[in-house]
PyMOL commands that place a pseudoatom at each C-alpha (Angstrom):
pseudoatom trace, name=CA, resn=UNK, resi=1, chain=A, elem=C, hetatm=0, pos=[91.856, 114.150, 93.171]
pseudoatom trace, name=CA, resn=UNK, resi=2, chain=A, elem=C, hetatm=0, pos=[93.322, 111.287, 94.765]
pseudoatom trace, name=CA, resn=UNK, resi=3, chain=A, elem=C, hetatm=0, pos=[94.935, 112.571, 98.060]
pseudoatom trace, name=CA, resn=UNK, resi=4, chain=A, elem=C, hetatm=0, pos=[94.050, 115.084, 100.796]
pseudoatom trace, name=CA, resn=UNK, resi=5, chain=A, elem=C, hetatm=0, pos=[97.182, 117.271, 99.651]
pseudoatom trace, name=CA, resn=UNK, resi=6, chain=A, elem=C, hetatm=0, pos=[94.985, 117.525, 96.470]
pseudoatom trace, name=CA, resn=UNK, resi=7, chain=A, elem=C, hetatm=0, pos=[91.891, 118.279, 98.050]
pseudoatom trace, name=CA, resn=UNK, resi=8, chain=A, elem=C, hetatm=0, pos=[94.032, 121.128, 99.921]
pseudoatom trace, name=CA, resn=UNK, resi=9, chain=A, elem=C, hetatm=0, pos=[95.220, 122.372, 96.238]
pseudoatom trace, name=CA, resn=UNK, resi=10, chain=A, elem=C, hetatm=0, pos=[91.583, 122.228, 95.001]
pseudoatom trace, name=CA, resn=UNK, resi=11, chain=A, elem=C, hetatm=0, pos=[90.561, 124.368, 97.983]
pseudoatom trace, name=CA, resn=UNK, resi=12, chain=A, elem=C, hetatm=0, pos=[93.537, 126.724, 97.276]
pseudoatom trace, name=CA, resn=UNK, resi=13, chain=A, elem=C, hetatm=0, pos=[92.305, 128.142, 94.208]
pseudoatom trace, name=CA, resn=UNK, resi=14, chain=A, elem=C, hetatm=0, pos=[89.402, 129.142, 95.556]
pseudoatom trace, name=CA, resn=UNK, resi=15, chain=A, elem=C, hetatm=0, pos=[91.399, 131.041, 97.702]
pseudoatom trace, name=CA, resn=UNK, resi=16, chain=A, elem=C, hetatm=0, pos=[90.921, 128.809, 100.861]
pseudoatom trace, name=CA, resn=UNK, resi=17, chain=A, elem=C, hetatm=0, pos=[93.612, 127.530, 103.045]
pseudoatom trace, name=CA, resn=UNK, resi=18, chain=A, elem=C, hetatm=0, pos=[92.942, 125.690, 106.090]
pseudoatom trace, name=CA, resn=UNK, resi=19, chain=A, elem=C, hetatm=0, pos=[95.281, 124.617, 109.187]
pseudoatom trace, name=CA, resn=UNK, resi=20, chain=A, elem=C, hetatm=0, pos=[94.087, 124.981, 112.844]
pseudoatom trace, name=CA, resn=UNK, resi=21, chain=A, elem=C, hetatm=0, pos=[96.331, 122.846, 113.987]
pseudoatom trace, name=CA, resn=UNK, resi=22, chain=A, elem=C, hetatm=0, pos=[94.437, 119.427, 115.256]
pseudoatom trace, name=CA, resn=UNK, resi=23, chain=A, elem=C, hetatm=0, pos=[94.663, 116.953, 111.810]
pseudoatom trace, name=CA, resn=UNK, resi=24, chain=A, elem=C, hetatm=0, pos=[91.031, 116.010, 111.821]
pseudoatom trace, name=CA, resn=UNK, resi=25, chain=A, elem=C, hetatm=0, pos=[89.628, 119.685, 112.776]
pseudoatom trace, name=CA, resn=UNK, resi=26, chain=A, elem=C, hetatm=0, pos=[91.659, 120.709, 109.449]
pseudoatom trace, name=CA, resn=UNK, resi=27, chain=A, elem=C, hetatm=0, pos=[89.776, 118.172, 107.647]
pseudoatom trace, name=CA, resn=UNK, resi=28, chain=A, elem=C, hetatm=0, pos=[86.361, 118.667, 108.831]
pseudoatom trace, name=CA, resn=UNK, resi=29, chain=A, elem=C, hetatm=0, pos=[86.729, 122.325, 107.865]
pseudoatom trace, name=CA, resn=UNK, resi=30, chain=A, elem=C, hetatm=0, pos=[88.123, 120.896, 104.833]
pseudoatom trace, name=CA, resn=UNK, resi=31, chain=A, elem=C, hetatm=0, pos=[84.844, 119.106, 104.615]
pseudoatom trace, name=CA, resn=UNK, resi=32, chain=A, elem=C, hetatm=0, pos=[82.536, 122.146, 105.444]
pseudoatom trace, name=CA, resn=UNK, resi=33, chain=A, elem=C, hetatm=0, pos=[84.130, 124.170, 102.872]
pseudoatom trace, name=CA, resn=UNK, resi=34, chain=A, elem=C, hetatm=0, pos=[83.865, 121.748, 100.207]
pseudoatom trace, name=CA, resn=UNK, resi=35, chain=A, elem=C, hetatm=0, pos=[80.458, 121.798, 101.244]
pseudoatom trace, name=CA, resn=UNK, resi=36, chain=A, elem=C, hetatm=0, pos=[79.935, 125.351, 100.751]
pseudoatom trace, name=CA, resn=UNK, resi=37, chain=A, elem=C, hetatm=0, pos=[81.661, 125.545, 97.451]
pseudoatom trace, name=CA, resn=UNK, resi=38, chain=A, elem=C, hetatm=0, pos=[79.174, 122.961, 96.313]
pseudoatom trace, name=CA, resn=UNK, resi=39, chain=A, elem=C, hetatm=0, pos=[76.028, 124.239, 97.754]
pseudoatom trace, name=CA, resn=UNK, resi=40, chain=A, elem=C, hetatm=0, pos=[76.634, 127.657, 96.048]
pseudoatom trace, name=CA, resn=UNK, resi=41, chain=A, elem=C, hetatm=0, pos=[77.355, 125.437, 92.546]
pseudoatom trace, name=CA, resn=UNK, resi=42, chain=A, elem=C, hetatm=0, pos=[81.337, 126.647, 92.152]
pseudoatom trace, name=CA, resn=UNK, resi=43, chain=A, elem=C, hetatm=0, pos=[82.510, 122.904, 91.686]
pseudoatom trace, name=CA, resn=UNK, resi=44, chain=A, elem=C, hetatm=0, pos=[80.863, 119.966, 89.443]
pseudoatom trace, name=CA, resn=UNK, resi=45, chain=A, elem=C, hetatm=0, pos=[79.178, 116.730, 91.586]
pseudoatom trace, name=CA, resn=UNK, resi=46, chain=A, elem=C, hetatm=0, pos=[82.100, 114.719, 90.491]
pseudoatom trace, name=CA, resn=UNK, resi=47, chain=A, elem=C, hetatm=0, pos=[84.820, 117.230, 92.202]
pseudoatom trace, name=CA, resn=UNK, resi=48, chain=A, elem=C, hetatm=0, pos=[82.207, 117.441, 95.476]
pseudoatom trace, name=CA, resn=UNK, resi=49, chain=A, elem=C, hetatm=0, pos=[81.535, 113.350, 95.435]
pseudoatom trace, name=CA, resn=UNK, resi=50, chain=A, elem=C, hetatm=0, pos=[85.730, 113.071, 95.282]
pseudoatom trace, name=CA, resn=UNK, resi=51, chain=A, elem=C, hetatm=0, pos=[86.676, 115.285, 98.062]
pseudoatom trace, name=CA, resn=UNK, resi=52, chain=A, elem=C, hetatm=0, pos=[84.200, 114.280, 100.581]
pseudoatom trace, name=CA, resn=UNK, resi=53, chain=A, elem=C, hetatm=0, pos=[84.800, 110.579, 99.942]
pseudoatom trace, name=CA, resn=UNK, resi=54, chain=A, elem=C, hetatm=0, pos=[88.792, 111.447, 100.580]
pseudoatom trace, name=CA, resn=UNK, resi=55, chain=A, elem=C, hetatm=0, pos=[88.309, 113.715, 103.344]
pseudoatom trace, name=CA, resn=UNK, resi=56, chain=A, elem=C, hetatm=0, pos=[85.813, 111.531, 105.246]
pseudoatom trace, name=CA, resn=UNK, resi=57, chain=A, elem=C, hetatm=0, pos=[87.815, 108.588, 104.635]
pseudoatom trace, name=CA, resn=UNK, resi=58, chain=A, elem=C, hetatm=0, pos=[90.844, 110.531, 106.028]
pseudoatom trace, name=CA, resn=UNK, resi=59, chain=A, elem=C, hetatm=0, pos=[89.080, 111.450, 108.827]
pseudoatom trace, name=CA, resn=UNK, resi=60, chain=A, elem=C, hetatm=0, pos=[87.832, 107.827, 110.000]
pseudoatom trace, name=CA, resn=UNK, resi=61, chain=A, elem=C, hetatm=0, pos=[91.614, 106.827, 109.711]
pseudoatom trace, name=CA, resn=UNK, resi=62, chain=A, elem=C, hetatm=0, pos=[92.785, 109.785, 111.956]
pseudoatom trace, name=CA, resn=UNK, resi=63, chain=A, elem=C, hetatm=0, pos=[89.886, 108.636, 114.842]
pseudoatom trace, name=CA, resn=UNK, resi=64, chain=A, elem=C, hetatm=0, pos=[91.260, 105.381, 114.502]
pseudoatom trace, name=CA, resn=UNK, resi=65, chain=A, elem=C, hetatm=0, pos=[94.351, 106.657, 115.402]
pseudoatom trace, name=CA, resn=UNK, resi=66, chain=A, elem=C, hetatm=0, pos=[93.059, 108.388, 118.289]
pseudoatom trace, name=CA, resn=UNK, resi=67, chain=A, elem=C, hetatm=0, pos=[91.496, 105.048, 120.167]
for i in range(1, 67): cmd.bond("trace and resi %d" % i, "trace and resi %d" % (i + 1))
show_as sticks, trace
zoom trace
């Protein structure tokens, strides 16, 4: 994974898509689920350590934006 459009393909094959609407309310949900999927051992530490790096990257870049 390198992007957040790969984190949303990872998610997709576990059947989740996400879009509410507001960019960093996608990715926090984003977040949450990747979360989940971890906490209930579907994905490997190195998947889980990948996505939340990207997605909470992504989302101090969309704050920024915000200010």
């Amino acid at each position: 994974m390198k992007t957040i459009y790969d984190v949303q393909q990872f998610l997709k094959r576990f059947g989740t898509i996400i879009y509410v609407g507001d960019r960093i309310a996608d990715l926090e949900l984003m977040e949450a689920e990747v979360r989940e999927l971890y906490s209930s051992q579907l994905i490997e530490t190195k998947d889980f350590q990948m996505a939340m790096l990207l997605l909470r990257q992504q989302i101090q870049i969309e704050k920024e934006k915000r200010r």
